[in-house]
N, C-alpha and C positions, 0 to 999 in steps of 0.2 A: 471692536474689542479683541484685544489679542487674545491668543490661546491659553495662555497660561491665567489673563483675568477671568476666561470662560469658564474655565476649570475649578478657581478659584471662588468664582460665584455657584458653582454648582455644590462641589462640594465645602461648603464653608464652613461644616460641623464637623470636615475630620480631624485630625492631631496636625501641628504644624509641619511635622518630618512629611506627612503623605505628601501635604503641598510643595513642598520643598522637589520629593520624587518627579512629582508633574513638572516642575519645574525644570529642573535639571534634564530630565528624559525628552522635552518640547523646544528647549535650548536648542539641545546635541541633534535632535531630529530635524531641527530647520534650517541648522551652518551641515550638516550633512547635504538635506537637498539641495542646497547654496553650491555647493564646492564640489558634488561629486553627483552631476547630471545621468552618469551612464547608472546609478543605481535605481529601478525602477522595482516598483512592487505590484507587478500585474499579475491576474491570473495565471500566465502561461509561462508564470516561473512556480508553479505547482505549489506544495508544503512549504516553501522557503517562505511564510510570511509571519513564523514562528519567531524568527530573526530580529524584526520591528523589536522584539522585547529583551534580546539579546547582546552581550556586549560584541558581534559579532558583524551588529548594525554598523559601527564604526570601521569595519575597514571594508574593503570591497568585496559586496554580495558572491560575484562573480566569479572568485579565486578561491572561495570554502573547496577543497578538494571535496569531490562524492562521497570518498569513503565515510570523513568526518559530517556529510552530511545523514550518511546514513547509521553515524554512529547516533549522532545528537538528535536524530527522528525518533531513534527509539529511544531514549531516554523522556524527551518530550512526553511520547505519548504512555510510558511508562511499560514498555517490556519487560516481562519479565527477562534473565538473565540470557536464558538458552532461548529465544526468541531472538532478542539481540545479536546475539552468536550467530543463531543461522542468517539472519538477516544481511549482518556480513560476510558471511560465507556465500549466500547467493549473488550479493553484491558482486565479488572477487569472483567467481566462478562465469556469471554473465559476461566480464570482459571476454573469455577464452573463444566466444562467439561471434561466427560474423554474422551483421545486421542485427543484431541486437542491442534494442536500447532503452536508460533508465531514465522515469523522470519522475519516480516515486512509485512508479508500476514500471513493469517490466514491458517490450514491445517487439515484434517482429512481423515483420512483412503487413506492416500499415495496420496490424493490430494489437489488441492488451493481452496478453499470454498468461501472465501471473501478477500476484500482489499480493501485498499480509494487508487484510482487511479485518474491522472489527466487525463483528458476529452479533451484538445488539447493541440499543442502545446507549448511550451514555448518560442519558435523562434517567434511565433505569437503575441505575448501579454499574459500578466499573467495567467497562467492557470487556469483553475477550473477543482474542483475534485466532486467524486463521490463516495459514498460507491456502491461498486460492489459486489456482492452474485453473483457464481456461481449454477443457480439453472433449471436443466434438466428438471422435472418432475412435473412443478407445477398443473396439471389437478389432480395430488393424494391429494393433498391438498386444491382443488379450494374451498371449505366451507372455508375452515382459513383464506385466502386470501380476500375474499369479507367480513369478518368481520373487516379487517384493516382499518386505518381509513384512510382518501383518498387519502394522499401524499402518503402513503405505495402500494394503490392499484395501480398508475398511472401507474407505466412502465410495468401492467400488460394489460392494453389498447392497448400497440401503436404493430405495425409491422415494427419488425427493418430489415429482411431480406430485400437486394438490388439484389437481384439474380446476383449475381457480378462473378460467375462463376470460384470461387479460386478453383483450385487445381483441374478442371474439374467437376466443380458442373453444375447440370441439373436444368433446372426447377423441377422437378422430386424429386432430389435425392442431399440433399447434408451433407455428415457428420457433418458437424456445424451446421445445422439446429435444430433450435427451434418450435416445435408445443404443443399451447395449443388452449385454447377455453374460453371464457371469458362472461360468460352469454349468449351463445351460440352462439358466434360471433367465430370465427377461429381467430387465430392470428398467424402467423411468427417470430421468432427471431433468431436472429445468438448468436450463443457460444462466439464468440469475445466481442459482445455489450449489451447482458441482464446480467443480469439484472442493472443498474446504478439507484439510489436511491440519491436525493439531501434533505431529509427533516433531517436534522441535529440535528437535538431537542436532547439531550441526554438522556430523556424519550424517546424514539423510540426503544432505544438500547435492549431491552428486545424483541421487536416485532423483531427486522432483526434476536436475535439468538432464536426465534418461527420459524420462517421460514427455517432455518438452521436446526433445529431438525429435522422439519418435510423431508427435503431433504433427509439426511443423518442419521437421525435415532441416532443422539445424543444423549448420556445418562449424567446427572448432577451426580455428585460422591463425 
């Protein structure tokens, strides 16, 4: 049974335009596969499988320049305006980097550094996002950090550790754990949940890749 009868039999109590859509969209998707073999939709081409639905399917996956892919991510996932903004601003600004690279998170030296991830679920109600920096060691840079201006310094405050005991973590002792000190207060954090950053301004964009440098030791090229 072909696809488009499969579809037909499944839904065969909706309006005639839906079946028409299935049609038309199963059509185009099969003289696609047909004619243009180097388009593949695997895993390790990341978020691009947004595209399937898109009229964008139609020409080659391959040559979507980043920017426009990272314009049309966040419209997808529905950013707000200035979320958008920085998101291209980070974009544009990670070129100025060597060894860095995007494939929906950001990456250097064989790791994930950053990414705007969402903050709860989507089952729940609309999600909210966050820019996330992964950043181990901020006591090396604690001068830089207390110069930021104060949305940037916040999630340098709080104690996210729940001593929640994954994978046989101690009060003591646990490989996700975070320790710094923050005007000589001790603070806590887990590897999972620091650092989360909500001040969007896409003037800031310059400050999260300051703190990124100083992490990892980035060099501009």
């Amino acid at each position: 049974m072909s696809s488009y009868l499969k579809a037909r039999h499944l839904y065969a109590g909706l309006e005639p335009e839906i079946l028409d859509t299935f049609k038309l969209y199963l059509g185009c998707w099969n003289a696609l596969k047909d004619d243009r073999k180097e388009i593949k939709l695997s895993p390790g081409e990341f978020q691009h499988h947004f595209y399937r639905f898109d009229y964008k399917i139609t020409a080659d996956l391959g040559s979507i320049p980043m920017r426009r892919w990272v314009s049309d991510e966040a419209d997808y996932k529905g950013f707000a305006p200035g979320l958008k903004a920085l998101s291209l601003v980070l974009y544009e600004n990670s070129l100025e980097y060597k060894g860095v690279t995007f494939d929906g998170e950001y990456h250097a030296k064989g790791k994930r550094i950053a990414r705007i991830t969402a903050t709860n679920f989507e089952a729940l109600g609309e999600p909210g996002y966050a820019l996330s920096l992964k950043l181990s060691q901020p006591d090396r840079y604690m001068d830089a950090i207390r110069a930021l201006p104060g949305t940037l310094r916040e999630p340098f405050l709080k104690n996210y550790c729940n001593h929640c005991n994954f994978q046989g973590a101690t009060p003591q002792y646990c490989k996700f754990r975070l320790k710094w000190a923050y005007e000589g207060t001790p603070r806590e954090g887990c590897a999972y949940q620091c650092f989360f950053f909500t001040d969007f301004d896409a003037a800031r964009a310059p400050d999260y890749w300051r703190l990124l440098e100083l992490e990892y030791g980035l060099k501009k090229g």
